[in-house]
N, C-alpha and C positions, 0 to 999 in steps of 0.2 A: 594553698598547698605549701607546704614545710617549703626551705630550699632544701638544697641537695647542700652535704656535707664538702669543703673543701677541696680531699684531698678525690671525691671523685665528681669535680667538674671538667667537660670538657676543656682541652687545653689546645689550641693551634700551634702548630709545629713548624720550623723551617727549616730545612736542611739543605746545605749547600752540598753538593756532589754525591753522585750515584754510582760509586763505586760500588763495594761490595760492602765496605763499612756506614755509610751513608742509609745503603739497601736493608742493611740489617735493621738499624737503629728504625728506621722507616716500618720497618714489617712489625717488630716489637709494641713501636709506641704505639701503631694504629690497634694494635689487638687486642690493646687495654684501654680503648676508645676513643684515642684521641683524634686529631684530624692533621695529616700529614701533608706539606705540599715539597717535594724535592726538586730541587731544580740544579739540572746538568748540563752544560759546557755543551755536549755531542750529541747527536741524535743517538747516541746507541748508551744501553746501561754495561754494565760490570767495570767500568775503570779499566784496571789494566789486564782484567780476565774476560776479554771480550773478544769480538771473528768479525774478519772485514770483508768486503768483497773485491775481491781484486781480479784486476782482467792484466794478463800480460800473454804474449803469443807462446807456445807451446816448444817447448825446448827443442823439439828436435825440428821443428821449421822457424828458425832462428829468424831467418831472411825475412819470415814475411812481417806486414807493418803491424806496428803495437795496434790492440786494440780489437784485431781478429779474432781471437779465442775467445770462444764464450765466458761470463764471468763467474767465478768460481766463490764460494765462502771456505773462509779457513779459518782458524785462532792463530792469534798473534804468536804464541808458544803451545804446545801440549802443556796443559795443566794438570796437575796430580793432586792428590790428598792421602792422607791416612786413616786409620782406623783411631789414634788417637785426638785426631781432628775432633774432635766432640763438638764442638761450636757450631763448624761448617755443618758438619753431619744435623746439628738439630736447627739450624734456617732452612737448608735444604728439604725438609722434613716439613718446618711449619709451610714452605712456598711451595709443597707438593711435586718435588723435582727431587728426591731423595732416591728414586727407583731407577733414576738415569745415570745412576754412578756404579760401574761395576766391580767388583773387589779379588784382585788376586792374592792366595798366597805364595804364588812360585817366584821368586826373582831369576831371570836369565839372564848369564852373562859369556859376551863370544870376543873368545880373540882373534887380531889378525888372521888369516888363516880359514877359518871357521868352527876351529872347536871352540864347542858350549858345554857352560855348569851350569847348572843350576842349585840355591839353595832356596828348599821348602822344608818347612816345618817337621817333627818327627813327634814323638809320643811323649818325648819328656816334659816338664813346665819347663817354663820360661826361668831365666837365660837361658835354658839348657836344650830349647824347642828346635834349634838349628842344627845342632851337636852331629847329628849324624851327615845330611849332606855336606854341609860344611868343611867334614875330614874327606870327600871325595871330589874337592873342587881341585881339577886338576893345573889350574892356573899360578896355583899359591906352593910355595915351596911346604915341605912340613916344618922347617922353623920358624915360616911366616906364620900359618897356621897356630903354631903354642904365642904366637908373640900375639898375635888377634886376639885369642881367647883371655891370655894376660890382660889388655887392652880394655876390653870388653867387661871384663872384673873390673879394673879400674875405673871406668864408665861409672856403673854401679855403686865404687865404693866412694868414691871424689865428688858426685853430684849433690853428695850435701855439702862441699865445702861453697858454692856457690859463690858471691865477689870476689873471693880468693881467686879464683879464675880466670875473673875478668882482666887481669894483669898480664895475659900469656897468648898467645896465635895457636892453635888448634896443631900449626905445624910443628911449633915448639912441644907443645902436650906430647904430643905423640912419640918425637922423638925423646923426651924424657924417658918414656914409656917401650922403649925398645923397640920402635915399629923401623922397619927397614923402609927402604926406598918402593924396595917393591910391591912391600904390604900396603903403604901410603896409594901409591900408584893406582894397584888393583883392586883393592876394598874400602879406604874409607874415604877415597877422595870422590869413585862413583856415585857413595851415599851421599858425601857429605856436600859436595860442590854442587849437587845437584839440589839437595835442601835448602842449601845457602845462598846456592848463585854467585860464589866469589871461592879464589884460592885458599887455600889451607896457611897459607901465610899473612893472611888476610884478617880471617874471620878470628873471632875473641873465643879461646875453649870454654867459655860459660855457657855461650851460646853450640858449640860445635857439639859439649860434652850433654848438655840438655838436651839437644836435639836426639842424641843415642839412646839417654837414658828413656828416653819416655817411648820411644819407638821403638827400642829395640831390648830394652833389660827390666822393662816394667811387666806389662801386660802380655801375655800368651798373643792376644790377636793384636794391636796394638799396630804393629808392623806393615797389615797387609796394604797394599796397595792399589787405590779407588782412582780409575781411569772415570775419565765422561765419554758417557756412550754416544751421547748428541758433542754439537758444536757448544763452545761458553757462553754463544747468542743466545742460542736453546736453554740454556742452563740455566740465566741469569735474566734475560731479558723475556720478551713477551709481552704477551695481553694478560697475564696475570697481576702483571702491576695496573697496567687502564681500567682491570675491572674492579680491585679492591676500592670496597665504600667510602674507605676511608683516607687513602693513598692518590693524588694527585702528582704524575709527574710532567712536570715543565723542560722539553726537552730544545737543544739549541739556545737554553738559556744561561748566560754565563753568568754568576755571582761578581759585581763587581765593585763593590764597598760594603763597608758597613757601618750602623751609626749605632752612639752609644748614649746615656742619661745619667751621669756617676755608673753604681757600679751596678748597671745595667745594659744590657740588647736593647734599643728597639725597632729596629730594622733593617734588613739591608736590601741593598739593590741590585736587581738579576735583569739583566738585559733591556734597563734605563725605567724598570719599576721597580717604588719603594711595596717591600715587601714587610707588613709589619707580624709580630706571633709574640706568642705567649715566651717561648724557649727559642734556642735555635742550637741547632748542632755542624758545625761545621767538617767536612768529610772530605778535603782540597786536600791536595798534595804540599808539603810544606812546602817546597819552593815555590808553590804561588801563594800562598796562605800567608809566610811572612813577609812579602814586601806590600801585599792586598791590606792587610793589615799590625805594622810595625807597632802599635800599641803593645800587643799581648807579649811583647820580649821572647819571642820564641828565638833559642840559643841554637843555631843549628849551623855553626862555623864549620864543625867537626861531620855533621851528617854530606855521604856522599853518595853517589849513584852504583849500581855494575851493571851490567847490560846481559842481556839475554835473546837468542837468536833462535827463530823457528826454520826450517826449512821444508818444504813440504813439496812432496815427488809422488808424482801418479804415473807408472807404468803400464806398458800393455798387457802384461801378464802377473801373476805371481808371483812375488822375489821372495817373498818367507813364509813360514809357518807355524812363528811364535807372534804372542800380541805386543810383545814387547821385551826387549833387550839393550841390559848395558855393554858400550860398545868402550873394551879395552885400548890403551895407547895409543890413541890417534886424537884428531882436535874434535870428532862426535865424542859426545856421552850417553844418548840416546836413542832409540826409535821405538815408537807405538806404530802400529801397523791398523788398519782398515780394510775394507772392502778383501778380505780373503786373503791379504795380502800386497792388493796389486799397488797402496796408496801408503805411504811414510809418513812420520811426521816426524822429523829428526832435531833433536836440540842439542845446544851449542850451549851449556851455561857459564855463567863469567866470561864472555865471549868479546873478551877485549883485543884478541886477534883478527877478528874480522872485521874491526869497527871499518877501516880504510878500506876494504878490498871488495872489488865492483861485483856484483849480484853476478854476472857470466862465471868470475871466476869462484865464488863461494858455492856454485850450482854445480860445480867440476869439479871441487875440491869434496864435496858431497857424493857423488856418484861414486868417485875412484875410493875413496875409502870406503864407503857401504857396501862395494863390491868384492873389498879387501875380507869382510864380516861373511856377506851372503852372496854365492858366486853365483846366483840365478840373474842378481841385478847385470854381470856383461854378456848376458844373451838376451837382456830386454830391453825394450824400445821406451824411451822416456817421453812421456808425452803430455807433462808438465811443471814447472818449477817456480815454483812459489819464494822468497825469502823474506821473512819480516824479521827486523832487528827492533827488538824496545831497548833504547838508551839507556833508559831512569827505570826500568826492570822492577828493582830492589832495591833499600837500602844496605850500605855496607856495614855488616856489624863487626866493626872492630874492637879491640881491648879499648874501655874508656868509652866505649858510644853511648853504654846505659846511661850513664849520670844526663844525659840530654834529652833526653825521652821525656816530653810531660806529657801529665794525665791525664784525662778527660775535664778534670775542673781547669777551670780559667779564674780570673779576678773578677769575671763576672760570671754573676752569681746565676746567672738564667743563659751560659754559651757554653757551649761544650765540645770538644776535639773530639777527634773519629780522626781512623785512618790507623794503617799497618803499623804507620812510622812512631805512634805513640804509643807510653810505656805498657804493650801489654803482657809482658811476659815470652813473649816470642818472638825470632824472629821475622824477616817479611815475607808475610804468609799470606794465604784466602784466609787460614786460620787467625793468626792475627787480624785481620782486617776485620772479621765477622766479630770477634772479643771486642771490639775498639767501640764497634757498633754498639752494642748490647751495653756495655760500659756507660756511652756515653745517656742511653736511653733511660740506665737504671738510675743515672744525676739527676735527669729531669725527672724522674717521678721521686726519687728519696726527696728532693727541691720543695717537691708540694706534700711532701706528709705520704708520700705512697712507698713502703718498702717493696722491693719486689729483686729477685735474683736470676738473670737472665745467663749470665756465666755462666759454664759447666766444664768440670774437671779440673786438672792440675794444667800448669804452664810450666815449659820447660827450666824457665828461671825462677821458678818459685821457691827453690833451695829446699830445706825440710817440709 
């Protein structure tokens, strides 16, 4: 019998971490026949879009001792996506979990108080698809209003000048751009902080102005907003990985060196075995990636964390009647709602006010303003409180962060990076992380003679 040509022999695969970028590359390489074995730190998959269980005693019986209340599953944060997510959208799709995301086009937004806007779409194309509720949000003054719309044109017209950008804080842009305190405040900082995960004084306008343009001034649906109907456990992990033929995940297994032969992989070691493959792709968070391995000169002097805070409240009743609203002037930015109402999931993004402050008083500081939004919550019985803070959430993308970004190629010629934090075009995202994957999957097959284009769509930084 002939052999088989090259570029399509099987090839053994290693991938360090089972993040969502790790997972991608994973699900890719196997479906072009390779054999995959992943192996992750945690018994649990998705990195940092995963659900824990957590037992703590129920709010409104303080007294009694930890460990009484039954244990409960949550996500670490509400996790969100878009319509422009393409990437997410087609892993999601190939791992048969595409149907448990559900898509709004209304955005709600409530101030103190309780009055609510909302803006939904209207009949014209895009930019112009909001035009109508928009001029009826009664939150926004009418010169905010013409200075958004100015804004929003500028969006559009400035997102080709791309590096150009990368020079200026997203809060600076704006003010160039005639945005007041309060149109900051009430519209772009809900969007934007909440994309971002970090202050408008913070994040680099390449990135801030990308993120509008492609979400908001590109595409008609592009916008809408993909809630998970299940927990990120549901969504990312399972028996759909155990039973793929070709997909082995090694779980509780921490990658902990690696060796090389010139300018080659050939091993490395997960939980005190040497693990040998053809490729390897690495999917670790940098800050353990460069000091695990200080060879590869990853530059990440400049790269830094924001933190992001979940809070999750389950009531005896009812407190709303939307699935979800951005919550004006206060230290919440969100809530997505469950079970009819009775269950919250409330985020705190760039949430470097709470970092110090004891889980009794962030559970109080949550109630009294949620109740500020929806006056159902001070006639209901709380009867349980969750808080989970991720430290290392995000990277911070500030003015200057691109230029540190590397790509998926390393100096060696068969190892390849994954992960949000590298140069995908976006910032840190489910959506980057699933691009980083696919990136680094398409090196290993370009590697052996195999073209193949697992990427889909534009990236916000892609400039023209």
């Amino acid at each position: 019998m002939a052999a088989r040509p090259a570029q399509e022999l099987t090839m053994k695969i290693a991938i360090a971490g089972a993040g969502l970028a790790g997972l991608a590359a994973a699900w890719v390489l196997a479906e072009e026949g390779h054999d995959v074995d992943v192996f992750e730190a945690r018994r649990m998959l998705g990195g940092r879009a995963a659900s824990y269980e957590v037992r703590t005693p129920p709010a409104a019986e303080a007294g009694d001792a930890p460990g009484q209340a039954p244990p409960e599953r949550v996500d670490n944060s509400q996790h969100i996506l878009m319509r422009c997510c393409t990437n997410l959208l087609d892993f999601l799709e190939r791992t048969g979990k595409s149907h448990l995301v559900r898509f709004y086009d209304h955005f709600h937004f409530i101030e103190p108080g309780g009055r609510r806007g909302t803006l939904k779409p209207g009949r014209l194309p895009a930019p112009l698809h909001f035009a109508g509720s928009f001029l009826g949000l009664r939150f926004l003054s009418a010169r905010d209003k013409i200075a958004i719309a100015r804004g929003m044109e500028a969006v559009r017209r400035e997102w080709a000048r791309g590096r150009e950008l990368d020079a200026v804080t997203m809060a600076e842009w704006l003010r160039a751009h005639g945005q007041s305190d309060q149109a900051v405040r009430r519209f772009w900082e809900p969007i934007l902080i909440s994309a971002m995960n970090e202050r408008l004084e913070t994040i680099s306008a390449w990135h801030g102005v990308g993120v509008l343009y492609l979400g908001f001034a590109n595409g008609r649906h592009d916008y809408e907003m993909g809630v998970p109907t299940v927990l990120l456990g549901d969504l990312f992990d399972g028996d759909v990985w155990e039973k793929h033929p070709r997909i082995r995940i090694h779980r509780g297994a921490a990658v902990e060196a690696f060796e090389t032969d010139g300018g080659l992989m050939t091993a490395f070691r997960a939980s005190g075995q040497r693990v040998a493959a053809d490729a390897f792709v690495s999917a670790l968070p940098y800050e353990r990636l460069s000091p695990l391995f200080p060879e590869l000169g990853l530059r990440i002097d400049g790269f830094r964390h924001s933190p992001i805070a979940g809070i999750h409240l389950r009531f005896d009743r009812p407190v709303t009647d939307l699935p979800h609203a951005a919550l004006l002037d206060r230290t919440l930015h969100w809530y997505f709602s469950r079970d009819g109402g009775r269950a919250l999931s409330l985020v705190v993004s760039a949430a470097h006010s709470l970092a110090l402050m004891k889980r009794e008083d962030i559970v109080a500081l949550a109630v009294a303003e949620l109740g500020e939004f929806e006056p159902r919550v001070r006639e209901a019985t709380l009867l349980s409180a969750h808080v989970i803070r991720e430290t290392r959430a995000t990277f911070v993308a500030s003015p200057g962060f691109e230029s540190q970004r590397p790509g998926a190629r390393t100096v060696y010629s068969n190892f390849f990076l994954a992960g949000e934090w590298t140069n995908t075009g976006w910032p840190s995202t489910m959506e980057g992380a699933v691009i980083s994957g696919y990136r680094a999957a398409e090196g290993i097959l370009s590697g052996k003679g195999v073209g193949r284009e697992f990427v889909r769509g534009r990236a916000p930084l892609s400039g023209r």
